[in-house]
N, C-alpha and C positions, 0 to 999 in steps of 0.2 A: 504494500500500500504506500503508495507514493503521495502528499499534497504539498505543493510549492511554500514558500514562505508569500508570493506573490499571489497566491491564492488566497491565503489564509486572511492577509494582507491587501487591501485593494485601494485605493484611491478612488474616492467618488465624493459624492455630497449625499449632503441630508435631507429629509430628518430620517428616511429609512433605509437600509440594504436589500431589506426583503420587499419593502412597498413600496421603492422608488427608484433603488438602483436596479432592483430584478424584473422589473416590467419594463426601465430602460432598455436593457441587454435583451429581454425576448423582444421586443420592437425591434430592434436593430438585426438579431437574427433571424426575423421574419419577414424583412425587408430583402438579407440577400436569400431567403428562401423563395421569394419571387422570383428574382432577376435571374433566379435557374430555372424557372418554369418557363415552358414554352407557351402558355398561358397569356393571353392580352388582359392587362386589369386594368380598369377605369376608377374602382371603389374601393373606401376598404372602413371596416368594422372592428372593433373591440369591445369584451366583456368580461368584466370583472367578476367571481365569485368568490364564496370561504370570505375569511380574512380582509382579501383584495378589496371586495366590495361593502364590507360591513362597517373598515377604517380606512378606505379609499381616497376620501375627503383628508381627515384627517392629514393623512399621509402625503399626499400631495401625488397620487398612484396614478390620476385621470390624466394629471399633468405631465406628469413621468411618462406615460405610455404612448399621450399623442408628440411628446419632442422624439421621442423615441422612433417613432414611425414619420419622423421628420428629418430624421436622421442623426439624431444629437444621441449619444454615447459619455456616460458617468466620468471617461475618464479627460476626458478632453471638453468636458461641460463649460461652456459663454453664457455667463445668465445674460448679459445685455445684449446679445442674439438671441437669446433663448425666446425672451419677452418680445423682442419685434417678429419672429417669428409665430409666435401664439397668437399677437396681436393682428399679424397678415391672413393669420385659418381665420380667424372670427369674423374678419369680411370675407373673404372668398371663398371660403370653404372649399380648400384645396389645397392639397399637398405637395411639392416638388420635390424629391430626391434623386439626384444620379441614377442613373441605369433605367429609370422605370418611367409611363408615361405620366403625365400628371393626373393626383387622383382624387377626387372627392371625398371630402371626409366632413362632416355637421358637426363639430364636438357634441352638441345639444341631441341630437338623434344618433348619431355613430357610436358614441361611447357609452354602454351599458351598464349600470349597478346590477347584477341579477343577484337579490339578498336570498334569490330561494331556491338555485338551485350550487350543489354543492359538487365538485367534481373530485372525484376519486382519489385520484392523486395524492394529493395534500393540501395543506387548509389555503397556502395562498394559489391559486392556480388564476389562470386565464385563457381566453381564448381569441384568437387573430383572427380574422376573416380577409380574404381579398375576392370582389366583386368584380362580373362582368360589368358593361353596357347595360344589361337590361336588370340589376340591381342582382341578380344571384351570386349563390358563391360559387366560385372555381377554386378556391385555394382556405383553407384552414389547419391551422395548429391550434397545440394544446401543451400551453407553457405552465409548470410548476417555478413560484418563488422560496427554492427551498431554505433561504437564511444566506445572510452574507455577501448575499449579493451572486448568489448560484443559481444557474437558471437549467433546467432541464427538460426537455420535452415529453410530452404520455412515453413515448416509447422507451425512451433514454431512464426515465426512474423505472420505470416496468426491467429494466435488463440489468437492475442491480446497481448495491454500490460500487462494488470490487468493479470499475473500469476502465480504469487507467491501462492506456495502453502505450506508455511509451515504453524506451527501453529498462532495462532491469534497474535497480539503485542497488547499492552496495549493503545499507540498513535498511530493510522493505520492513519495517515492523508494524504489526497490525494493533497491537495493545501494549499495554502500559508492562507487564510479563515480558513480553519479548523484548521489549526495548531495552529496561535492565538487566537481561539474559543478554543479550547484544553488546550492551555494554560492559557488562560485568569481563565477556570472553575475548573483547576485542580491549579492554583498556583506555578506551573512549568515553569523551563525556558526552552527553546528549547534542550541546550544540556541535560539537564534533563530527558524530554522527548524522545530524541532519546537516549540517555543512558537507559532508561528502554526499551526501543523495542531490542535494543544490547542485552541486558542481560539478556533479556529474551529468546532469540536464543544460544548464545553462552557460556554466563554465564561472570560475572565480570573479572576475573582471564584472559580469553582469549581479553575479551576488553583491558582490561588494557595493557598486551603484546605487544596486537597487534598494538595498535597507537602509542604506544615505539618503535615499530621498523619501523613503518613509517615516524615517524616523523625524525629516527636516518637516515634511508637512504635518504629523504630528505635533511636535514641539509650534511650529508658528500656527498652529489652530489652538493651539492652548494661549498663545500669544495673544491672538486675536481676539480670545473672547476678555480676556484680562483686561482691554483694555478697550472695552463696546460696554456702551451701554442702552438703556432702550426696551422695550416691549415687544417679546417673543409673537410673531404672527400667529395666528390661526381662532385669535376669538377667545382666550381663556384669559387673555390681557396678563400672561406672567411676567411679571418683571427680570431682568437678568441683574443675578446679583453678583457673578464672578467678581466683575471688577472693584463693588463697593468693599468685599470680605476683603480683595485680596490689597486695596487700600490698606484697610486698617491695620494687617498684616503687618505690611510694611511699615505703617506709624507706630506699631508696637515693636519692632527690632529694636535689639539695642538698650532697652529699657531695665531690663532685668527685672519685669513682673509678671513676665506671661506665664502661663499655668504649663507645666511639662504636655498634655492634653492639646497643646495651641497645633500642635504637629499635622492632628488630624482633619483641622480647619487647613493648614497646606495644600495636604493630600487631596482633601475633596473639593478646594477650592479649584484646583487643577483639572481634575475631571468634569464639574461643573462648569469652568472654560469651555472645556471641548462640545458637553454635551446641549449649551447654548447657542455655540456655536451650528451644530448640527440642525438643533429645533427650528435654526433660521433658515437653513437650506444650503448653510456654507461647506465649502471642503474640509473631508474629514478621512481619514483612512477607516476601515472595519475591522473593529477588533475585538473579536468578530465577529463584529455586525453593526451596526450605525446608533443601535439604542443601546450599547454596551461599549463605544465608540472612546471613552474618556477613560473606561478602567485604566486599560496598559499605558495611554500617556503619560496619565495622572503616577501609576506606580515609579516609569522611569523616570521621570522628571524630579518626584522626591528622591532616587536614587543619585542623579545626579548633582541636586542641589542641597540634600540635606545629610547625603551620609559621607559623613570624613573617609579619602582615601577612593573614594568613586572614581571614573575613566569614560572616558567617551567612544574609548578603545571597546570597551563592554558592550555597547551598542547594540552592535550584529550580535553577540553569542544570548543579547537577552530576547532578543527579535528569534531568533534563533530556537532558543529551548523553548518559548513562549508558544512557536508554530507547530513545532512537535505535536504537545499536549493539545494543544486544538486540533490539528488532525485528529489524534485519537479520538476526540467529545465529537466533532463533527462525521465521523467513519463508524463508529458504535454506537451513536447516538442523536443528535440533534444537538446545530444553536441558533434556532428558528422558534422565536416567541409562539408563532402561530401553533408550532408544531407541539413544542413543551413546555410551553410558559415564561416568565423571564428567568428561571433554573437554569436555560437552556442561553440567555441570552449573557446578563449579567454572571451568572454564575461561571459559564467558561469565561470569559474574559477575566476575572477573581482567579480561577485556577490555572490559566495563561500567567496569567501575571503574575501570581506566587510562585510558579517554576522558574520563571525567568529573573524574578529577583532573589529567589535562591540561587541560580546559577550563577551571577557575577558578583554574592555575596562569599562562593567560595564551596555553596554546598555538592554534595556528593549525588549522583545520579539517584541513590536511595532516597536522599533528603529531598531532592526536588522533584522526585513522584508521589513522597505525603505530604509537600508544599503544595500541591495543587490539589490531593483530595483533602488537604482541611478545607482547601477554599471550596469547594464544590459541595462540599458535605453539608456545609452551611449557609446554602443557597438553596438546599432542597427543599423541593414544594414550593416552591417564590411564584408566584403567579402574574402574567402580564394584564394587568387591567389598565392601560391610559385613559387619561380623562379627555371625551369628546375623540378619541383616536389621535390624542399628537402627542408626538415623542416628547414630552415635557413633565408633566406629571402623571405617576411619584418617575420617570426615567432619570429625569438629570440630577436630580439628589439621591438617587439608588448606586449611579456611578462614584458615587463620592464613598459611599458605605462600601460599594464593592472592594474602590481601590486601599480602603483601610482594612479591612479582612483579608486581602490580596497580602499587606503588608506582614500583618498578624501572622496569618501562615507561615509566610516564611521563616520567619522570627521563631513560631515555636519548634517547626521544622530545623533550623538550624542547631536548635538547642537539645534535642535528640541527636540519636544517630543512623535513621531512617526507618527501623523497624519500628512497624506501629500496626494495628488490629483489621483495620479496612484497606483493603488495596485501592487504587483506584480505578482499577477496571471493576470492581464491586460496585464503589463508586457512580462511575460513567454508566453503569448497567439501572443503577437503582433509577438513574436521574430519567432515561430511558424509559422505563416500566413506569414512573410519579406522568412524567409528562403523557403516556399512552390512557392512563388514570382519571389526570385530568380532567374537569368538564369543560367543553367548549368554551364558556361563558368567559371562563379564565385566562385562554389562550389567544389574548391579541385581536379579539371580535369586540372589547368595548363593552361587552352586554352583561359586564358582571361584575363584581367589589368595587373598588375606588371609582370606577365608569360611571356605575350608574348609583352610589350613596353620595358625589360631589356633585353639587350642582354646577350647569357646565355652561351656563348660558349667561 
């Protein structure tokens, strides 16, 4: 089982992976699934169910889907094209993309809420349509938003997850067992090990780049929101407080009265940068996923700014071990709110983030496989309810809570010597089995706890 560090890791915007960036990327792919048919289209139709259509709004998923079949792509996203583009459909109701003729599209009639019918697949799923002249279809897919920004088609989930088909990797390891079975007989540390499955695909030269400039957009979205202020879109009128905390922070240095406790305001003030930034539609990386987006920034950033002896050098091995264990959560299990709640969302990116800051704290492959199932363990059950469907509340003060629990773990991880009672494939299984448990209500539909006991209006 092979998943990239660039998988794992994407660049996109917000406020979601699974409801904004994964209905981009199926738009985009179902645009060159046209330009191979030998098919003439004039139209084209989309519909949203599950998930898609129940936080659709919210999420900004209708918007997502028609730039998408405009041809705009998460990772190269122009909001100030994006909007004169939107603004040109609403008068002419018409589309132009390269390769294909110009086609009709009404946002107001074309794009579909269907809240009643639920497609098999998985909870966010979609459907494309491409119409002749005479309004029928000649061409349809059937896209799943499986988390993260991964998009898969009816057939492609139907054929499993085992499908990775490129060449072999040196550490194919499928669970959290294997990996320190792996490690233990090869003398490698984890990021080690996924370092040579990396580089062996892509080659050094593009690793190296490539966590440099995640790591950079990271950090300058933590930047960004530190220093924005203003009222989060979508109608819930929340304030962004990144900057006001992370003020006072600052007028408290130096003072010698802060509470040793002040540390955790850092942490979460960091995460809450990002996940503000996200709420507004800004660039963020997924990690992994857009509503869990602030954990891993938030963790390294205190690593790099508040732990004496820290390195920038560490960067990539924490990028590194972090992508590891998300393969695993993501390969056994789920980190798709729709699918198992925010267990699935916040909780991998906690136990992302507690391997990888055991790993350039110094810890041992043992340590930093129960670094990640402390964090996981105590995640479990956490259920996604946003209020009114936007990534804001409770999302962007859960990131903050994540990345101090992310911290915690580690800490007490290092403070053993790896043996402890739960493995975390037990772990990753349970979280598994809780989110299969789950009632709907809970999972990212809006229709249940904090959604519908806050008043949203």
């Amino acid at each position: 089982m092979f998943l990239s560090v660039f998988d794992m890791f994407k660049v996109g915007i917000g406020p979601s992976s699974s409801h904004t960036m994964g209905p981009m990327v199926a738009a985009a792919r179902f645009l060159d699934l046209m330009r191979a048919s030998p098919f003439h289209f004039a139209g084209l139709r989309a519909s949203l169910h599950g998930s898609l259509a129940f936080t659709g709004v919210g999420h900004a998923t209708d918007r997502a889907t028609i730039l998408g079949l405009a041809g705009f792509t998460p990772q190269d996203y122009d909001a100030e094209r994006a909007e004169a583009v939107l603004a040109e459909l609403r008068e002419s109701h018409r589309i132009e993309v390269p390769g294909l003729p110009p086609l009709a599209f009404n946002p107001d009639k074309d794009m579909i809420f269907d809240y009643d019918t639920r497609l098999s697949g998985h909870a966010n799923g979609m459907m494309l349509m491409a119409t002749d002249a005479q309004g029928d279809i000649s061409l349809r897919e059937t896209y799943y938003s499986i988390g993260g920004g991964f998009v898969m088609t009816e057939a492609e989930l139907a054929a499993g997850k085992d499908s990775d088909e490129g060449a072999p990797v040196p550490f194919p390891f499928k669970s959290a067992a294997e990996m320190l079975e792996m490690a233990k007989s090869s003398g490698k540390s984890i990021a080690q090990m996924k370092r040579a499955n990396e580089e062996s695909r892509g080659g050094a030269e593009n690793l190296a780049r490539g966590t440099k400039r995640l790591w950079q957009v990271m950090n300058d979205c933590i930047d960004r929101g530190l220093s924005t202020e203003g009222i989060l879109p979508g109608g819930l009128k929340v304030k962004r407080r990144a900057k006001g905390i992370y003020d006072a922070l600052l007028a408290e240095r130096g003072q010698n009265q802060s509470a040793p406790h002040t540390i955790n305001d850092w942490m979460s003030v960091y995460a809450m940068a990002v996940n503000e930034e996200n709420a507004a539609g800004g660039q963020v990386v997924t990690a992994p996923t857009n509503g869990a987006a602030g954990v891993m920034p938030a963790t390294l950033r205190y690593y790099l700014d508040h732990v004496p002896g820290a390195s920038e050098t560490h960067i990539e091995d924490f990028l590194l071990t972090a992508a590891a264990i998300g393969g695993l959560v993501k390969f056994n299990a789920s980190i798709s709110g729709a699918e198992a709640g925010c267990q699935a969302e916040v909780g991998s990116a906690a136990a992302m983030s507690a391997a990888g800051l055991c790993a350039v704290l110094g810890g041992t492959p043992e340590q930093i496989e129960n670094a990640a199932e402390i964090a996981l363990e105590h995640h479990l059950g956490m259920t996604c309810d946003p209020v009114k469907g936007l990534v804001q509340v409770p999302c962007i003060e859960r990131n903050g809570l994540g990345a101090i629990k992310a911290v915690s773990a580690a800490s007490l991880a290092l403070r053993g010597d790896g043996t402890h009672l739960v493995p975390l494939d037990s772990c990753i299984e349970t979280m598994r089995q809780t989110g299969e448990d789950m009632s709907e209500k809970y999972k990212e539909t809006s229709l249940g706890g904090l959604a519908v006991n806050v008043p949203n209006c």
